[in-house]
N, C-alpha and C positions, 0 to 999 in steps of 0.2 A: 308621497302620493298614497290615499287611502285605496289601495287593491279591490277591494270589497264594493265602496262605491262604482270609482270608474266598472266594474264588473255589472254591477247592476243598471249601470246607463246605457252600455254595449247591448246588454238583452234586451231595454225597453227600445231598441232601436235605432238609437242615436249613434253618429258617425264616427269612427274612430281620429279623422282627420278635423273633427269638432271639437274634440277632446282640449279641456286647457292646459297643456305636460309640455312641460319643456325636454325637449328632442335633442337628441345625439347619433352619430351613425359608429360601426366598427366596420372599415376595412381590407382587406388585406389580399396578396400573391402569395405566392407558394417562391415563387424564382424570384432576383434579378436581371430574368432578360428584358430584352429592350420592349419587345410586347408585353411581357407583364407588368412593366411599369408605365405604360401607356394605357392600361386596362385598368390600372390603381387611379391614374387621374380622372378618367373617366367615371369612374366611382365615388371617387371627390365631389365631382363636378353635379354630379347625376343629383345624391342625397344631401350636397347642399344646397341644392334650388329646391331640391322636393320639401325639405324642410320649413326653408324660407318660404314658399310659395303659401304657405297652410297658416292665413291670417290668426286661429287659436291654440298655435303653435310656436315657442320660443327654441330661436335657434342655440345651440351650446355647441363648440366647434368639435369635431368630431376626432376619432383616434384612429391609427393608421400602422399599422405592420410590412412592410417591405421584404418580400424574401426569405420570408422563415415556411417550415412547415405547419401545419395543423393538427399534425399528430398528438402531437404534445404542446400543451400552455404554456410552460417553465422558460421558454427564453424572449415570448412572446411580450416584449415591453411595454409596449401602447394597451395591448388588451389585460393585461396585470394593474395598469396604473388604471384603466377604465373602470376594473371591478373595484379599486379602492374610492376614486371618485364617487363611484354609486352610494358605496356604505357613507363616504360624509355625504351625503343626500345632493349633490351637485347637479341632475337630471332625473326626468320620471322614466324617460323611454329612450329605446335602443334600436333602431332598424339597419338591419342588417342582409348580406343579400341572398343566404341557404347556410345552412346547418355548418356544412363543411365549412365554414367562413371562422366560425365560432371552434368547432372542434372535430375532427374525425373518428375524436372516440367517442361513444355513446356517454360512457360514465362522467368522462370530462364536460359534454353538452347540460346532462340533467343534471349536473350540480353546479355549473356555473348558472343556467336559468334557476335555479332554486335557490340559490343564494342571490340573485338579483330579487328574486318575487320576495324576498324575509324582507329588503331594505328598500319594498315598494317600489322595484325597475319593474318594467314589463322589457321583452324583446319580440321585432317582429321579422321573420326570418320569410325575406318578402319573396325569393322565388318557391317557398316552399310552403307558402300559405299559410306559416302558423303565426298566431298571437297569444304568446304567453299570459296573458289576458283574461284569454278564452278559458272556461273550467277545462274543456278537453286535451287541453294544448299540449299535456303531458303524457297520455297517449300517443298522440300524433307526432310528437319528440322523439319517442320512443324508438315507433317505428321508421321515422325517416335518421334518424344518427345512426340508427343500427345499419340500415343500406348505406352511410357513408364510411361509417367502421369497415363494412365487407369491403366497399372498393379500396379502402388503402390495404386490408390483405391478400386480396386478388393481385394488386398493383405491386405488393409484396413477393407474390409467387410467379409477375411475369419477369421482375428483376431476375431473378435468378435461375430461370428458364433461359433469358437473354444470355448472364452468366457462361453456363452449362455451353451453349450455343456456342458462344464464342471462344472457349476452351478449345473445343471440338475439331475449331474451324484453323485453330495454329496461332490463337489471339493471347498473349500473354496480358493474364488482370494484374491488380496489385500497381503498386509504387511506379511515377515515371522517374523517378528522380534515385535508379539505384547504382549504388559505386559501383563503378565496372562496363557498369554497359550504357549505350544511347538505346530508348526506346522511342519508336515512332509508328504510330497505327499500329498499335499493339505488338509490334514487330521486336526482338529483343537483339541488338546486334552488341558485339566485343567492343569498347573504347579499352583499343590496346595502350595508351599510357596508364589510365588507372589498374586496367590487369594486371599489373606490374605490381603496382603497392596490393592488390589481392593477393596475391601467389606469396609477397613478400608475408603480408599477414599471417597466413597459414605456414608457411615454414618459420618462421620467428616461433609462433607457438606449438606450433606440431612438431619441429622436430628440434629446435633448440631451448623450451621450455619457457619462454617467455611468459611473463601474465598480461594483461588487455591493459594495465594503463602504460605496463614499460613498452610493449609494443605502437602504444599509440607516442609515447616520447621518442624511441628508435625512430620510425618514421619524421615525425619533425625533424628531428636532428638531420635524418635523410633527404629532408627536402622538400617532403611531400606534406602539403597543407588539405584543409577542409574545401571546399566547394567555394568557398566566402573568403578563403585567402588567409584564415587563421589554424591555430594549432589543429594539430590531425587528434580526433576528439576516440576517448576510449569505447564512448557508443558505438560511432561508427565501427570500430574492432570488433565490438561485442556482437552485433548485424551481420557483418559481414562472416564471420563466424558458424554463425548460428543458420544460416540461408542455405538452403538448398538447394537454389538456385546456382549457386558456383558449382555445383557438381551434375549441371545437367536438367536438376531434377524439376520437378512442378511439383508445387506443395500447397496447398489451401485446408482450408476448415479448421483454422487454430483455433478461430472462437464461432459461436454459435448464437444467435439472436435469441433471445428466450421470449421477446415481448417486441413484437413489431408496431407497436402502438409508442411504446419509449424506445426503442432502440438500443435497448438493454442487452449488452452481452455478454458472457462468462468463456473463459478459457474453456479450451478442450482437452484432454490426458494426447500428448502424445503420441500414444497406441492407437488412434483415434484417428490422426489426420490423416488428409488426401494426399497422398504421396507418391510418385512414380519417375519414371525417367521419361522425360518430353523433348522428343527430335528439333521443338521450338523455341529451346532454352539451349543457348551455347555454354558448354564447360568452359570455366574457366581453371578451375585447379582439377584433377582426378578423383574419382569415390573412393581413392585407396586413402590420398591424405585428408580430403573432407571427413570421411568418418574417424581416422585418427583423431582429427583433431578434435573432435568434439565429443568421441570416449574420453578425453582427456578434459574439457571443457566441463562433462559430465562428471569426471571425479571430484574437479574441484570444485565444482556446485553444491554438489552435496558436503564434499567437510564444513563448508561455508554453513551450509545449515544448517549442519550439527551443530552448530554455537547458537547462542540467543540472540544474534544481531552480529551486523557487518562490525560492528565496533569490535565486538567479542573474536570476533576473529582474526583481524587484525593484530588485536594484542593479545592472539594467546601464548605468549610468550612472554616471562617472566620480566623480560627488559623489555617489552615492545613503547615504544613513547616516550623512555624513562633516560635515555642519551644524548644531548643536544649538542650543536657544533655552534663554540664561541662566535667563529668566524661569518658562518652562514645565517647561521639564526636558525638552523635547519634538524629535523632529528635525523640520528639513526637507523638505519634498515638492516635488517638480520640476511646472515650467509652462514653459509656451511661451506667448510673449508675441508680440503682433503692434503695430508701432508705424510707422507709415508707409512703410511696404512693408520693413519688416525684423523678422526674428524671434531672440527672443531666450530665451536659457533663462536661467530665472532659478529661485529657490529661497527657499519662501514656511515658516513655523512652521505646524506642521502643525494648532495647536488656530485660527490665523487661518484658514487653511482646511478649516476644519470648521465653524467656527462665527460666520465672517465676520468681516472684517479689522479691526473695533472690540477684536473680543478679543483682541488681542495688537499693540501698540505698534511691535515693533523691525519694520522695515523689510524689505523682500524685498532676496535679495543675488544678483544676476548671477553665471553664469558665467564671465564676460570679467572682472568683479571678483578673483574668487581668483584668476583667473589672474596679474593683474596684480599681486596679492597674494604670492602664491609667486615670482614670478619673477625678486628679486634674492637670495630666500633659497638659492635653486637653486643658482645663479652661484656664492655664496660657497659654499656646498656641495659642489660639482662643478669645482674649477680645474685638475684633467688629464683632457679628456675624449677623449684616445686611454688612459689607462690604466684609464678607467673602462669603455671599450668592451673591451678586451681582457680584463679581468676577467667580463664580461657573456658573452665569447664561452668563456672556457674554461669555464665553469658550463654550456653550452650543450651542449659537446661536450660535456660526459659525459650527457646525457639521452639515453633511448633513440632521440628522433627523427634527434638528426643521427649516433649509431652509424650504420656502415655498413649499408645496408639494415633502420636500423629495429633492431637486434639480433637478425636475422633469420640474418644471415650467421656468426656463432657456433653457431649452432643448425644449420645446414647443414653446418658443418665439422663437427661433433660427429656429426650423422648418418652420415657418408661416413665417420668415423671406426668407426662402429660397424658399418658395413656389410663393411666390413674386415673387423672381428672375424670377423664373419658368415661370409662366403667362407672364412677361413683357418678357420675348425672343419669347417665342409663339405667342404672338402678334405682334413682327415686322416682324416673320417669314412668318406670314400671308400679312401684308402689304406687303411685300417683293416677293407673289407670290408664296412662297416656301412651301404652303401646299393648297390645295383644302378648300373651304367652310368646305364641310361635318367634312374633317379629322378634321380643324379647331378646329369644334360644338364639335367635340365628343371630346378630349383631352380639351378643356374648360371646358367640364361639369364636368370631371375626376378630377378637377383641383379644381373644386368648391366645388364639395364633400368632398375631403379630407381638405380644408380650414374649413368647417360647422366640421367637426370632430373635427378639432386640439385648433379653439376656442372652443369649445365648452368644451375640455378638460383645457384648458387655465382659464373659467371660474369655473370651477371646484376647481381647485388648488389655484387658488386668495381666493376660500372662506375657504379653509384650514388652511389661512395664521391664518383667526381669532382664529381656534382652536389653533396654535401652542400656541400663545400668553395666551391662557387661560391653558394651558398645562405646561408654564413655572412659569406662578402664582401658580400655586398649588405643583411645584416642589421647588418653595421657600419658600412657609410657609413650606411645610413638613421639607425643609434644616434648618429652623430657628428651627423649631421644636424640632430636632434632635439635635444640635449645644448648646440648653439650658440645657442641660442634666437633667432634672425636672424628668427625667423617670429612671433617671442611665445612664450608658454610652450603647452603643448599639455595639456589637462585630464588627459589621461590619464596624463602625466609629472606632472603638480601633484598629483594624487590619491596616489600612489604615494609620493612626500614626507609629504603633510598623513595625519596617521590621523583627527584628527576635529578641527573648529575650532568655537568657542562664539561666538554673535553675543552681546556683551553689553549690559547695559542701558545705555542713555543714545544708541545709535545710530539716528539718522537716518536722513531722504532726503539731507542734506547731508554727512554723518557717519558713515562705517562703524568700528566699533571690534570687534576679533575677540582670541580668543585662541587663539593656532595652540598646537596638538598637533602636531610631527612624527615619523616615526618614529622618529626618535633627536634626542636633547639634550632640553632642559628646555623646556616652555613658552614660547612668544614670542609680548608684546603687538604690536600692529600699529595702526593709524590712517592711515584713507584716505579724504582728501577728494574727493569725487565731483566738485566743482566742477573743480578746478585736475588731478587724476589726485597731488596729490603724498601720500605715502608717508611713515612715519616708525615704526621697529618700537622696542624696551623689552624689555627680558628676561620681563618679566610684569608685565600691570596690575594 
């Protein structure tokens, strides 16, 4: 549709309903309640006839939104697919029944009509009088989105007045569906069978140390299922946990709206939330062990983060992944073991430790074992271990740590390079007439300063060079160090060998039988008698 024309027919006075545009309508409710979907058909009904009835008017069936808000476009599927129909030119006009219809945000309104006027739509936003059309129309937009913007955050601030209100009044917000309790009219009462698996929760973790997915297997094991009939889920451990609600408490304001338009939220700092003890919240467990448990909850959170990812932490242990059980298919899980005043790590099948050490035969395997296990395959492995350090150290040098400063000092040299540049253009520009004395001085001087900076930092990074060097001296005796095995072998040099080793069947408490995976060459059997310590390896059992 030519814009321009139809615009200039409009003025000489000709009827909008004269017009020869083929017509479309946009729809939509905010709910699906039963009245707002009887208000959508009604709207159907209304601008299908108005359309059909207008003899220089071609009908084009119309697009229809059920149930979503207006706040936001993004999930809004009929009025997304309507804007693409426009761009392939499928219709010239759009009547629609007020502003709010199309969008509640201002921004959202004047850029979907401005992108319909580039692909020649008009819209007519029929309780609100305007015709996109019209030259003034986008004023008139302006002002009417922006009074429909205000009432979604009026309507914003009565929500949470209502909120407020109903705190006050003994009305617990939040979740109806929480372990522990039945709520009903905001009312929060105890369902004493799951308070059972609560209290169970917190004492499994607070006082005999459990972590959130072995307490969620405990419980299966125990008996007790999800909601749905299946495994008791380590989320729900994790929630239940972390709720303040089991102690009493009322707790709100974790996160904060930032944009009541998208409904954008961000987390809150903890120091931050609304917290107290609320007479309308039944304890289930005491604030003595609620807050143990989740100082404890707290610790472990944080080492967790101290690593780069939950993988990292998992495996940080030298053997973490690296022991698999013939029989099960299953890895190994790490324990510390306490045996007459000495502690040992040792590495158990992960279905024996789950489901208690009847279910699975093959034997728990020490630390100090692979070690002693690995440690003549090393040797034969490793027989120049100055040429193995020297290789170790030129891979070293080329990472950015031990470049000179980091690779910091290439980037320095490269700036002072460019600052050069800098100064010599500024300098013909001035021979050239094309700057004043003063402006000159002052951009020179600017120029000189940040040069005294960047050597300056240049000189800095040259004398770091010596520390690297002394940095990788001491990173090769330690390598040689390591590499002599004078100490025994060290798990973290035996890990780094072994990629995964299988404890197989038929091994004992007298008897370990493995089959080493290392990283390079073929499988190697191994047998090692605990009694005597002696050793005897096999290309493969």
């Amino acid at each position: 549709m030519n814009i321009l024309r139809i615009r200039a027919e409009l003025a000489a006075g000709r009827p909008l309903f004269d017009l020869p545009l083929r017509v479309t309508f946009y729809a939509r409710v905010s709910t699906d309640k039963a009245e707002q979907r009887s208000s959508l058909d009604h709207q159907v009904q209304y601008y299908t006839q108005l359309i059909a009835s207008r003899p220089a008017w071609i009908y084009v069936p119309g697009y229809v939104d059920e149930g979503l808000s207006g706040t936001s476009t993004r999930k809004r599927e009929s009025f997304l697919r309507m804007i693409g129909d426009a761009r392939a030119g499928k219709f010239d006009f759009i009547i629609t029944k007020e502003i709010s219809r199309f969008s509640r945000s201002t921004l959202d309104s004047i850029r979907y009509t401005q992108a319909l006027l580039e692909c020649g739509v008009g819209v007519l936003f029929q309780n609100d009088g305007i015709n996109t059309l019209d030259p003034d129309s986008e004023f008139r937009l302006v002002v009417m989105a922006g009074v429909a913007q205000d009432e979604v955050r009026k309507l914003s601030q009565r929500l949470k007045f209502g909120f407020r209100q109903a705190i006050r009044n003994g009305h617990v917000l939040g979740s109806d569906n929480l372990w522990g309790y039945h709520k009903r009219g905001g009312i929060l009462t105890v369902h004493q069978e799951e308070a059972r698996a609560v209290r169970r929760v917190f004492h499994l973790y607070a006082d005999q140390g459990l972590g959130i997915r072995r307490i969620a297997q405990r419980l299966t094991q125990e008996g007790w299922t999800s909601r749905l009939g299946g495994p008791f889920n380590p989320l729900t451990v994790r929630h239940i946990l972390c709720n303040p609600k089991y102690k009493g408490w009322y707790c709100a304001g974790k996160s904060q709206t930032v944009d009541y338009r998208t409904k954008r939220k961000l987390p809150v700092e903890e120091a931050e939330w609304v917290m107290y003890p609320d007479p309308a919240v039944p304890a289930i467990v005491s604030e003595e062990l609620w807050d143990r448990a989740n100082a404890l909850y707290k610790s472990r959170s944080g080492q967790a983060r101290a690593h780069k990812s939950a993988a990292d932490f998992h495996n940080r242990y030298p053997y973490s992944g690296k022991l698999r059980c013939a029989l099960h298919r299953a890895s190994f899980h790490r324990q510390v073991r306490r045996r007459g005043g000495e502690t040992r790590e040792v590495w158990v099948c992960r279905v024996a430790r789950t489901q208690g050490r009847a279910s699975c035969p093959l034997p728990a395997v020490e630390t100090a074992e692979l070690n002693r296990v690995l440690t003549p395959l090393l040797s034969a492995l490793v027989p120049r271990r100055e040429a193995l350090a020297d290789a170790v150290l030129r891979l070293l040098r080329r990472t950015e740590e031990f470049q000179p400063g980091g690779g910091r000092l290439a980037q320095t040299e490269g700036a002072l390079a460019a600052l050069t540049a800098r100064q010599e253009r500024l300098l013909a520009l001035s021979l050239e007439g094309a700057l004043s004395p003063r402006e000159y001085k002052a951009r020179s001087q600017g120029f000189d300063r940040q040069r005294q900076e960047l050597e300056a930092r240049r000189a800095a990074l040259l004398e770091e060079e010596g520390g690297g060097a002394e940095k990788l001296a001491h990173i090769k005796a330690a390598l040689l160090e390591l590499l002599s095995l004078e100490d025994g072998l060290e798990a973290a040099l035996g890990a780094a060998v072994l990629d995964h080793a299988v404890v197989l069947e038929g091994s004992t408490r007298e008897v370990l039988r493995l089959e080493l995976h290392l990283t390079f060459g073929g499988p190697v059997g191994a047998v090692f008698h605990r009694g005597d310590g002696s050793l005897c390896f096999t290309p493969s059992l």
